[in-house]
Wavefront OBJ file of the C-alpha trace (Angstrom):
o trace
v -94.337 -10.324 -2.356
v -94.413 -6.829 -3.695
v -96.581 -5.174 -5.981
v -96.229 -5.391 -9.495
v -98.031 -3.959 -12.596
v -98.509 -7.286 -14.201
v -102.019 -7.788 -15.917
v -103.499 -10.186 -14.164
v -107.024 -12.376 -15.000
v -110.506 -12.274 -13.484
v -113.611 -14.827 -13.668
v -116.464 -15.394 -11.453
v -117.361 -18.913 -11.134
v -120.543 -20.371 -9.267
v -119.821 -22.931 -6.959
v -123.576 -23.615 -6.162
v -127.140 -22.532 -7.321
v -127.972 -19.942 -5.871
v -127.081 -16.259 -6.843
v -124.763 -16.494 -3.806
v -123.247 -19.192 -3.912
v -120.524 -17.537 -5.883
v -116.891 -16.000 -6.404
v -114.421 -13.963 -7.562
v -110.783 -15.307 -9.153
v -108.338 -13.100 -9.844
v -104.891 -15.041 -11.312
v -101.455 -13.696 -11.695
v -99.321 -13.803 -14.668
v -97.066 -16.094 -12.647
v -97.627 -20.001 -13.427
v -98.856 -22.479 -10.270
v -99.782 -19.469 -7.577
v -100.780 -19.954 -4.199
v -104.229 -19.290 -3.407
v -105.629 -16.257 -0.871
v -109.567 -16.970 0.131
v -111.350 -13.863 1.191
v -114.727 -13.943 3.084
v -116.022 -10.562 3.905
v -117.516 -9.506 6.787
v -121.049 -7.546 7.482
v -122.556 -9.725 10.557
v -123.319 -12.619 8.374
v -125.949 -10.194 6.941
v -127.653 -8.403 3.500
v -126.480 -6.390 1.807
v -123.010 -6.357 2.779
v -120.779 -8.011 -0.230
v -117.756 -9.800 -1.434
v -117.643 -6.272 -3.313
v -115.969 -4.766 -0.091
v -112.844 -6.793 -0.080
v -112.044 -6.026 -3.959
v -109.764 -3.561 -3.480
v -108.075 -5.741 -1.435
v -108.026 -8.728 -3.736
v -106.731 -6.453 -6.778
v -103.664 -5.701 -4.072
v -103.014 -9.282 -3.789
v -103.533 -10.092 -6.920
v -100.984 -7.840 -7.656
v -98.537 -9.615 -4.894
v -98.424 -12.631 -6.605
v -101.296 -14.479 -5.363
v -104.316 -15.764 -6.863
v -107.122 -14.774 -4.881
v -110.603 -16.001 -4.371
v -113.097 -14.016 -3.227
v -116.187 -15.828 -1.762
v -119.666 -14.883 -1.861
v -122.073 -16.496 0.293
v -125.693 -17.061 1.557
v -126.406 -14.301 4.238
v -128.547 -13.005 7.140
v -131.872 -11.857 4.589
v -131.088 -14.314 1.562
v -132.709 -17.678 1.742
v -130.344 -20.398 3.230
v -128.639 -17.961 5.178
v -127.084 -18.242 8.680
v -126.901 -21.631 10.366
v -125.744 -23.942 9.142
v -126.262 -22.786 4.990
v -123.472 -19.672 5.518
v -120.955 -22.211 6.906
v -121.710 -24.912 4.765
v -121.133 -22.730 1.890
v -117.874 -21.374 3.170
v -117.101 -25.043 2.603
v -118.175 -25.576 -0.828
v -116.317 -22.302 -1.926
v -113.187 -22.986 -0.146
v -113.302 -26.991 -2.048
v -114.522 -25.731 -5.341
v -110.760 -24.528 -5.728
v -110.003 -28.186 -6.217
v -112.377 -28.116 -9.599
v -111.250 -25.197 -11.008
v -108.044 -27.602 -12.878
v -111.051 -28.785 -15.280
v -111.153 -25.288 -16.907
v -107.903 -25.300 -17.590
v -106.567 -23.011 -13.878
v -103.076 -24.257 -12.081
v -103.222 -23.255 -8.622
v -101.448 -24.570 -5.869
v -104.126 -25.979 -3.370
v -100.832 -27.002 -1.074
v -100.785 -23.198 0.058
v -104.225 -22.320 0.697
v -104.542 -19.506 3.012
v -107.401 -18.348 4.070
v -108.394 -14.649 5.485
v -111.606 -12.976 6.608
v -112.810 -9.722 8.204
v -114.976 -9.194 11.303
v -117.827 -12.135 10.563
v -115.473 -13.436 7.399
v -112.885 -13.713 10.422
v -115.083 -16.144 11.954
v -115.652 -18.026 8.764
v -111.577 -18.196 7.947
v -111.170 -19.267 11.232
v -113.894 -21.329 11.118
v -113.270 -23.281 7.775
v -109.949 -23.547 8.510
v -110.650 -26.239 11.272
v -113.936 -28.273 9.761
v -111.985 -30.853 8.732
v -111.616 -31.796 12.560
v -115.648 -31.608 13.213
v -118.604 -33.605 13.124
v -120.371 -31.097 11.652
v -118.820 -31.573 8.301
v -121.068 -34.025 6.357
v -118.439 -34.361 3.226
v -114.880 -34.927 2.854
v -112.650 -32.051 3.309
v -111.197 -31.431 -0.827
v -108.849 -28.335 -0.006
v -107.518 -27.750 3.354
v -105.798 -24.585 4.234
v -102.723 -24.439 5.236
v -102.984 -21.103 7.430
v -105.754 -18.354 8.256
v -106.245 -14.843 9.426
v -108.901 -13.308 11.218
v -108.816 -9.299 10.684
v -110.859 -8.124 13.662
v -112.711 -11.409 13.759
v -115.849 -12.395 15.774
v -113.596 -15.389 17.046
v -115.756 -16.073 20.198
v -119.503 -16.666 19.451
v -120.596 -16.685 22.706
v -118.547 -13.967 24.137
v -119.756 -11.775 21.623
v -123.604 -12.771 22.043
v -122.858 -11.812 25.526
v -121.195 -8.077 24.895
v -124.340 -7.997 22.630
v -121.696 -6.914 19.826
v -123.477 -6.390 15.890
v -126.573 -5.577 17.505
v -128.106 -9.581 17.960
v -126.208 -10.499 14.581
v -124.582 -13.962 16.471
v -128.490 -14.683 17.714
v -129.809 -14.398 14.580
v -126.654 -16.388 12.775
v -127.598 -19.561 15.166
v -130.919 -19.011 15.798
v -130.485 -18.116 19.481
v -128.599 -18.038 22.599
v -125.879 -20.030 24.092
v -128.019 -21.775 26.380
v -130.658 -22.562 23.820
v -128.560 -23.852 21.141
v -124.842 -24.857 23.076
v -124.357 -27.501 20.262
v -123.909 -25.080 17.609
v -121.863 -22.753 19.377
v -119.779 -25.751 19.936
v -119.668 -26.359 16.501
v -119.609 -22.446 15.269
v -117.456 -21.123 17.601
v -113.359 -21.213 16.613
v -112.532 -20.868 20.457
v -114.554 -23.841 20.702
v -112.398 -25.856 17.704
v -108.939 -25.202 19.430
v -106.633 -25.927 19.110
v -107.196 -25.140 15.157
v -103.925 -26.738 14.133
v -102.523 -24.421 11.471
v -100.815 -20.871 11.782
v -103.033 -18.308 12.373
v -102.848 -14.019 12.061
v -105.126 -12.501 14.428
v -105.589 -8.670 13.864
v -107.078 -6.102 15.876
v -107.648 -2.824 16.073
v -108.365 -0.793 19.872
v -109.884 2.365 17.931
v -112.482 -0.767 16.840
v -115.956 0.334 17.404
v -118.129 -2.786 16.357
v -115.998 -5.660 18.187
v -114.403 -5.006 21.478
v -110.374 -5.787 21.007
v -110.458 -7.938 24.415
v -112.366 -10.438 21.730
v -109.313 -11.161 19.618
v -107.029 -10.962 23.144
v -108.927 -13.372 24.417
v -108.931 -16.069 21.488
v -105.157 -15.159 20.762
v -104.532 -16.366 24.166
v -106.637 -19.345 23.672
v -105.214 -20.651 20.898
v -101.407 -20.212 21.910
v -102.568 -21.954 25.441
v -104.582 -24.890 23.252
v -100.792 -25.147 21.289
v -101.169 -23.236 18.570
v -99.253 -21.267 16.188
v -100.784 -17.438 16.791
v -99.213 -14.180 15.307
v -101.491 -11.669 17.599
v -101.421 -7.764 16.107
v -103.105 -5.108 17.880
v -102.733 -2.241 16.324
v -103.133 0.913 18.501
v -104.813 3.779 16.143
v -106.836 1.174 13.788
v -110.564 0.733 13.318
v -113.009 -1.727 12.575
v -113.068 -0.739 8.680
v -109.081 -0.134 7.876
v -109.025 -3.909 6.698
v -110.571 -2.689 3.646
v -108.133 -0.450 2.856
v -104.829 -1.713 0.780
v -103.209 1.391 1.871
v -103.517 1.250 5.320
v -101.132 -0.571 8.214
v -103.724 -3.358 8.959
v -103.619 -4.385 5.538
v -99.960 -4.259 5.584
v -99.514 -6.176 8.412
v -101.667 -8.682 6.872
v -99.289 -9.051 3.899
v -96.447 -8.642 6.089
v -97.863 -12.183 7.774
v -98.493 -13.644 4.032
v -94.777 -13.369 2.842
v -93.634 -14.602 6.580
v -96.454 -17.436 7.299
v -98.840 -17.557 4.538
v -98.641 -19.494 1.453
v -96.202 -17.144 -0.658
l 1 2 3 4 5 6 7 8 9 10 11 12 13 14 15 16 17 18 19 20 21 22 23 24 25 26 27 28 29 30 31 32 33 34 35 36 37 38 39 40 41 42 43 44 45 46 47 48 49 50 51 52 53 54 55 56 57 58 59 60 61 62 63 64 65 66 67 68 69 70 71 72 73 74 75 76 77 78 79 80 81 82 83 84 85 86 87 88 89 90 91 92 93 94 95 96 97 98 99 100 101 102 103 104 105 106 107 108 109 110 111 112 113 114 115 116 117 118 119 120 121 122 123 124 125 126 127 128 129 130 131 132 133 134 135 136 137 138 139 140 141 142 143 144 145 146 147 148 149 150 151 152 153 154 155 156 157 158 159 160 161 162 163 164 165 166 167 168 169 170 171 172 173 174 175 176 177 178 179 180 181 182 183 184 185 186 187 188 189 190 191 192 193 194 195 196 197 198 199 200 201 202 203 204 205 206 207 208 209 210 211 212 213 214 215 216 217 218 219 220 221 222 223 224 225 226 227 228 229 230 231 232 233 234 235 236 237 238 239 240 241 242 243 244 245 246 247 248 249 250 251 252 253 254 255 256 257 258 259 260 261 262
C-alpha cells in the first residue's frame, strides 16, 4: 500500500485500569481494514512510550491500515515486567475483538503484529501465546504474522551479552538459572517454531543489541520450520525503526504489502 492523503480517525481506548493499560487507533477512510499492532520498545522500561512509534503509525495509517498502538505496564510502573507487561500485551492485542461494540469494522483475520527492540520481543512473543501454558485465557485475536525490528528475540542470550544494561534481569526477576521457567515461557527462541510468518530486521551499525541476536533467532526459526524473512541492513541503527523515512521502515512495509495482512 502506498501513501495517501486520506483523513483518517484517531481514539484512544483503555483496555484495562490502569493509566497503561492503554492504546492508540488510528482508522483509514477505507471500510473493513486490516489491523497493524505496534509495541514500542525502551527495555520494558519508564519512561519510554507508545509516543515513539507515532510517526510510524500516522505512516501506516496512511497505507491503508488501521493501526493500534499499545501502551503497556513497564519497568518503574506498578505491574510491570513479569508476567503484568506480557499479560497486557495480551489484553491489548484481544481488546481488538471488542472494539465492533463501538461501532469499528476491522478485520481481526489479518492481524499483524510488529514491535521494536523489547516491543520485538513482545510481537514475537504474543504472536505465539496461544501455543503456551502460560496463557491463563482463551486466545480472542490471533495474529496472523509478526515482525521484530531489531528485537530482543533471545532472552537468555541477551542476559548473557549483558545487552540494555540488566533490563532482561530486571524484566524476569533474574537470571537464567534462577528463573529457567520463565525464560522458557518469555523467550520466542524458546516458543519455536512460532507458526506464522515472521520479518526479522536488523541493523549491524546497532549499538544497543548485537545483530548476531536476530542471526541467531532467524536461523532458529527457519531450522524449527518456520516462515522467516531475515533483513540485515548494513548502514542501519538501533533507532532508524522510528523513522518513516528511513530504509528499515521501508523494508518493513515492503514485508506488509508482500506477507502482512494488506
Amino acid at each position: 500500500m502506498q501513501p495517501t492523503t486520506q483523513p483518517c480517525r484517531f481514539r484512544t481506548f483503555h483496555y484495562g485500569p490502569h493509566e497503561s493499560q492503554v492504546g492508540d487507533l488510528y482508522l483509514p477512510a477505507a471500510p473493513t481494514p486490516p489491523v497493524v499492532c505496534l509495541l514500542h520498545g525502551g527495555f520494558w522500561r519508564t519512561p519510554y512510550g507508545r509516543d515513539e512509534f507515532a510517526p510510524v503509525a500516522k505512516d501506516l495509517v496512511e497505507r491503508g491500515y488501521a493501526v493500534w498502538n499499545i501502551e503497556y505496564r513497564r519497568r518503574g510502573k506498578p505491574g510491570g515486567g513479569w508476567p503484568g507487561t506480557l499479560d497486557d500485551v495480551a489484553a491489548a492485542v484481544d481488546h481488538l475483538a471488542t472494539l465492533a461494540n463501538d461501532g469499528i469494522d476491522l478485520d481481526l483475520a489479518r492481524v499483524t503484529v510488529v514491535g521494536h527492540s523489547a516491543g520485538g520481543h513482545l510481537a514475537l512473543w504474543v504472536a505465539a501465546r496461544h501455543q503456551h501454558a502460560l496463557m491463563r485465557t482463551p486466545v480472542r485475536v490471533q495474529p496472523i504474522a509478526a515482525a521484530g525490528l531489531a528485537p530482543v528475540a533471545d532472552l537468555a542470550r541477551t542476559w548473557a551479552l549483558g545487552a540494555g544494561t540488566g533490563a532482561v534481569d530486571e524484566f524476569l526477576g533474574g537470571s537464567p538459572s534462577q528463573y529457567p521457567e520463565r525464560y522458557a515461557c518469555a523467550s520466542p527462541i524458546e516458543m519455536l517454531p512460532l507458526g506464522i510468518d515472521q520479518l526479522v530486521i536488523h541493523g549491524a551499525k546497532d549499538e544497543a543489541l548485537p545483530v548476531e541476536l536476530s542471526r541467531r533467532y532467524a536461523a532458529a526459526a527457519q531450522a524449527a520450520g518456520d516462515k522467516v524473512a531475515y533483513v540485515e541492513l548494513p548502514d542501519a541503527g538501533h533507532m532508524d525503526f522510528l523513522d518513516p523515512g528511513s530504509q528499515a521502515h521501508a523494508a518493513l512495509c515492503q514485508w506488509l504489502e508482500r506477507a502482512g495482512p494488506a
